[in-house]
C-alpha positions as CSV (number, residue, x, y, z in Angstrom):
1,X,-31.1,4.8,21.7
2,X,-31.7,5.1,18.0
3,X,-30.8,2.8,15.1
4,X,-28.6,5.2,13.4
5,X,-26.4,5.8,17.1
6,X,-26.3,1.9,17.5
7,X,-24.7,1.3,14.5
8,X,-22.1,4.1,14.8
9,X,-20.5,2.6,17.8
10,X,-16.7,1.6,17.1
11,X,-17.4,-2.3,18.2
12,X,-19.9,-2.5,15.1
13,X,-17.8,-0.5,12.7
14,X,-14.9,-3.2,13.6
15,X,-17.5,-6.0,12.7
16,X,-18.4,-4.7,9.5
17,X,-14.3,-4.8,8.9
18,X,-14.6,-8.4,10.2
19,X,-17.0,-9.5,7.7
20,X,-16.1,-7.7,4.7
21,X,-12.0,-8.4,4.5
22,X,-12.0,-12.2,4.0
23,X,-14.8,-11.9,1.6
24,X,-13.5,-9.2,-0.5
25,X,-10.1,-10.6,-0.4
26,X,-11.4,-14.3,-1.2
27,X,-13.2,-12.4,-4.6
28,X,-10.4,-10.8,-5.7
29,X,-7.4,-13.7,-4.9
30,X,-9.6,-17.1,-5.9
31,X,-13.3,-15.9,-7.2
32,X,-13.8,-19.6,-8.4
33,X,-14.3,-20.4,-4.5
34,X,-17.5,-18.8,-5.0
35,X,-18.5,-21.7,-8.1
36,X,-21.9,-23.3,-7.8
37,X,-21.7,-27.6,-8.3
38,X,-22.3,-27.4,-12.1
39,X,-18.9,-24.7,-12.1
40,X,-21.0,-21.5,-12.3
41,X,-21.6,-18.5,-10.9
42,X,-24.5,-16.8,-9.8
43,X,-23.9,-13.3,-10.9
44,X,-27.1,-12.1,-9.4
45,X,-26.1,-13.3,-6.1
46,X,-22.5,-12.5,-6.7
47,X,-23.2,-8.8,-6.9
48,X,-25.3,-8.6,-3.8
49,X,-22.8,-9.9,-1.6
50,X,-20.5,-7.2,-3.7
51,X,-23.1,-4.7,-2.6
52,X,-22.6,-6.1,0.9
53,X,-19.1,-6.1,1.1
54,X,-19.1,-2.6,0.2
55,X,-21.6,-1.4,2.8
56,X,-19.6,-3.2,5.2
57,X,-16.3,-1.2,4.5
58,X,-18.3,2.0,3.9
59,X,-19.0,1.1,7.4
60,X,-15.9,0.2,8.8
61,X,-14.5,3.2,7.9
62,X,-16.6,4.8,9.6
63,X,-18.8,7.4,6.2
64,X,-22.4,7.6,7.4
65,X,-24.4,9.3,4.1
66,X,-26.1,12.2,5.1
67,X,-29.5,12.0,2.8
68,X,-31.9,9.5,3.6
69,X,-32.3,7.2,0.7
70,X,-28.4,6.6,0.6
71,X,-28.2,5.7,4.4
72,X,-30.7,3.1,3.6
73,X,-29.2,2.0,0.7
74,X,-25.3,1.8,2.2
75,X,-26.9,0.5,5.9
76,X,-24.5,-1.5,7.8
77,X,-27.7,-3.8,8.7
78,X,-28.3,-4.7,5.0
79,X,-24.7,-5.0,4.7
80,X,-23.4,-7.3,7.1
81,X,-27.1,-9.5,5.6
82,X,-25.3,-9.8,3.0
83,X,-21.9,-10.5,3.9
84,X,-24.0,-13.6,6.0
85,X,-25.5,-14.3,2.2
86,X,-21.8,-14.6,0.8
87,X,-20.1,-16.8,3.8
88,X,-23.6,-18.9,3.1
89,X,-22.3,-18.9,-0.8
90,X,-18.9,-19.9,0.4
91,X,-20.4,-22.7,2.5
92,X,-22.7,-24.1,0.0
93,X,-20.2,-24.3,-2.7
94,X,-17.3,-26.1,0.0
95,X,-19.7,-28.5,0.9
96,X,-21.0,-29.6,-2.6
């Protein structure tokens, strides 16, 4: 089975929902829950986990680009990554 059938598969497209909701809600409700210890952010990482959050509904709702370099750049892999590199965020700035 290809990588591009595997990741079309309803169960997957209902993860993507799964990790992108409570993140992009938690950004637009109470961005300072994503504050470093000295009350920054990191806007670098803050707009990869964006990037993530949007693959991750792109996803969910099920668009799959067409051309190449846009599949790679919206993939569900690299997106739920970087979902896992917010809730890391979250947990590193609870915890400090």
């Amino acid at each position: 089975m290809s990588d591009i059938a595997l990741s079309e598969r309803t169960p997957l497209r209902a993860l993507s929902w799964l990790l992108a909701t409570p993140l992009a809600l938690l950004l637009l409700i109470h961005p300072g829950a994503m504050l470093d210890s000295q009350g920054r952010y990191s806007h670098s990482l803050l707009m990869l986990v964006m990037w993530g959050v949007s693959n991750a509904f792109i996803h969910g709702v099920g668009f799959a680009p067409r051309h190449w370099l846009w599949r790679a750049i919206f993939s569900p892999w690299l997106g739920w990554g970087l979902c896992g590199l917010g809730y890391t965020l979250l947990y590193l700035a609870r915890t400090a």
